[in-house]
C-alpha positions in Angstrom: -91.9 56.5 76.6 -94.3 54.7 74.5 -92.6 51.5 75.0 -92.3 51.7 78.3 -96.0 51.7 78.6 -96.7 48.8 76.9 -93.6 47.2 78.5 -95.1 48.1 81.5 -98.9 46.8 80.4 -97.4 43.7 79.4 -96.1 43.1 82.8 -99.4 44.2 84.7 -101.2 41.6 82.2 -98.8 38.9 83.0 -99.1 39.3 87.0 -102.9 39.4 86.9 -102.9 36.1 85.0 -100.3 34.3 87.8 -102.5 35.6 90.3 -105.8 34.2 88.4 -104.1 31.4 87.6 -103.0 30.8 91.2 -106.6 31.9 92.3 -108.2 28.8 90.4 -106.2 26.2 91.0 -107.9 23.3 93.1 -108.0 22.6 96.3 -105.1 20.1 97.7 -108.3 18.7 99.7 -110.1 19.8 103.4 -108.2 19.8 106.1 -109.3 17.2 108.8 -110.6 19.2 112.0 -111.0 18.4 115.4 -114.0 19.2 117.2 -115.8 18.9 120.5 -118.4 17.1 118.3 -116.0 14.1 117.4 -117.3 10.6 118.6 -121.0 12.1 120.2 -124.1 12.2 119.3 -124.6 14.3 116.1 -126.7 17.7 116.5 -130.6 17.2 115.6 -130.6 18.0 112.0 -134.0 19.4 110.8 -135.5 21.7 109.1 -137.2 23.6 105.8 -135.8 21.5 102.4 -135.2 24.3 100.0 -137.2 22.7 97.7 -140.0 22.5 100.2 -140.5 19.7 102.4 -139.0 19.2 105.8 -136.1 17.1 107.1 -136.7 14.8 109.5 -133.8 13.2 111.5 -135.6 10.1 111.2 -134.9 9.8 107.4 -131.4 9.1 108.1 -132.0 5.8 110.8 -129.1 3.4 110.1 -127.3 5.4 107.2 -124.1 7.0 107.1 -124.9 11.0 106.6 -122.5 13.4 104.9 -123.6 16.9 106.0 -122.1 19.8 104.4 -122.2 23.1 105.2 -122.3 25.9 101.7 -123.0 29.2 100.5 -123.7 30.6 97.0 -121.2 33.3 97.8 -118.5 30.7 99.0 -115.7 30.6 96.8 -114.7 27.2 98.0 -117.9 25.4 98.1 -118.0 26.5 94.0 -114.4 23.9 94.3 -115.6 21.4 96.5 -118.9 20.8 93.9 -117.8 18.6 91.6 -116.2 16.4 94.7 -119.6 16.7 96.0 -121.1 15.7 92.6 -118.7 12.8 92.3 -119.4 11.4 95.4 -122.9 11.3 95.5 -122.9 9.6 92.3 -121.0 7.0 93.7 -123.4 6.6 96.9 -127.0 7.0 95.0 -130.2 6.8 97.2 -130.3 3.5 98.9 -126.8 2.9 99.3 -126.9 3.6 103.0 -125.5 6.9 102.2 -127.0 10.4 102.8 -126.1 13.9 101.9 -127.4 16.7 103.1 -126.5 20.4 102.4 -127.0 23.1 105.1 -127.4 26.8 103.6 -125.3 28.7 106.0 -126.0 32.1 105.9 -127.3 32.2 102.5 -131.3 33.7 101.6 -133.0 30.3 100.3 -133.6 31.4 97.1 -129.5 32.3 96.5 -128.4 28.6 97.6 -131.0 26.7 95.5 -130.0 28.7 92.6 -126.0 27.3 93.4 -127.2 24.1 93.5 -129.4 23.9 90.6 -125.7 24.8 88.9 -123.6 22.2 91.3 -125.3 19.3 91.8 -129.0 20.0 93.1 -128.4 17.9 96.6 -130.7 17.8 99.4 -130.6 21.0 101.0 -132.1 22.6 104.0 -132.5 26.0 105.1 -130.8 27.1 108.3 -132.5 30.8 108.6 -131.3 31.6 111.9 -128.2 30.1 112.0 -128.7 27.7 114.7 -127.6 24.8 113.1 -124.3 26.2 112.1 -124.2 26.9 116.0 -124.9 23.4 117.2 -122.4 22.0 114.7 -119.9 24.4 115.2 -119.2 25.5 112.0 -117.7 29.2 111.7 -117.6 29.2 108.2 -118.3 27.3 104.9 -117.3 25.0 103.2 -117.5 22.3 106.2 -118.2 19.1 106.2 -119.0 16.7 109.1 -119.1 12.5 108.5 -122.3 11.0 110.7 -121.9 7.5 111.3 -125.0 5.2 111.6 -125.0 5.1 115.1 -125.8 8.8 115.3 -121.8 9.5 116.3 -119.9 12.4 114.6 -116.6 10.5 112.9 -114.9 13.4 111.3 -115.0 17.0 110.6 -113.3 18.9 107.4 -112.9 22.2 107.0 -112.6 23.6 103.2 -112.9 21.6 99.7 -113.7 18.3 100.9 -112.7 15.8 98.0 -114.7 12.4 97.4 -111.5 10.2 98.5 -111.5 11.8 101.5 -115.3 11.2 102.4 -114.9 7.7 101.3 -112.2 7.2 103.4 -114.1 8.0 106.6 -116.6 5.4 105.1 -113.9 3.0 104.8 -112.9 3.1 108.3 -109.7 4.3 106.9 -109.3 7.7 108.5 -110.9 8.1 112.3 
């Protein structure tokens, strides 16, 4: 009987670490999306910065503007970081790119503590949810691509990775 058991345990402990191991493997990438939002006029995109000032959509005039939508409690958006990371390293203030993150349904103090751990982007507050509204988003992670001209170029729902983003930069996807 005894062997059984750990026969038995043995087992359990090797199907919990397939499912863990399944569990953390990355993201193939963010799917592209459609949405009624694709080639108009982006939302206005304002508000509280998490770290205190306030966004003004006049910050972004003639820059292309990545906005992403996160939570701390989003599994995903803790896989998309480092994309995140990588990419705004690449596209540092002044290089006619801009990131903003939009706390979607997340208390203020909860999403500047995620990203003080994943990257400590620009970050505004979206307290009752109307921004997620306007954009369309029904859950995180989502990330929309603003061209310069105001226009909404692409949507992706889930892990975005940097090659994708730079892709939409590069004309290469539409």
């Amino acid at each position: 009987m005894t062997a059984l058991r750990v026969t038995a345990g043995v087992l359990l402990v090797g199907l919990v670490a397939v499912a863990v191991a399944f569990a953390a493997q990355p993201s193939p990438g963010a799917a592209q999306a459609s949405s009624p939002l694709l080639g108009k006029k982006a939302p206005p995109l304002s508000g509280p910065y998490l770290a205190g000032a306030h966004l003004k959509p006049s910050q972004f005039r003639g820059e292309w503007v990545v906005v992403n939508f996160f939570a701390s409690w989003c599994v995903d958006c803790r896989i998309e970081a480092p994309a995140l990371d990588r990419f705004a390293a690449q596209h540092p203030p002044g290089s006619r790119v801009a990131m903003v993150m939009v706390a979607y349904a997340d208390p203020a103090q909860a999403a500047a503590g995620f990203l003080r751990l994943n990257g400590g982007w620009p970050a505004i507050e979206d307290p009752g949810g109307q921004i997620a509204l306007d954009w369309g988003v029904r859950e995180p992670p989502e990330t929309f691509v603003v061209a310069p001209d105001r226009r909404v170029v692409a949507r992706f729902i889930g892990p975005v990775r940097a090659s994708q983003l730079d892709a939409v930069l590069a004309g290469r996807v539409s």
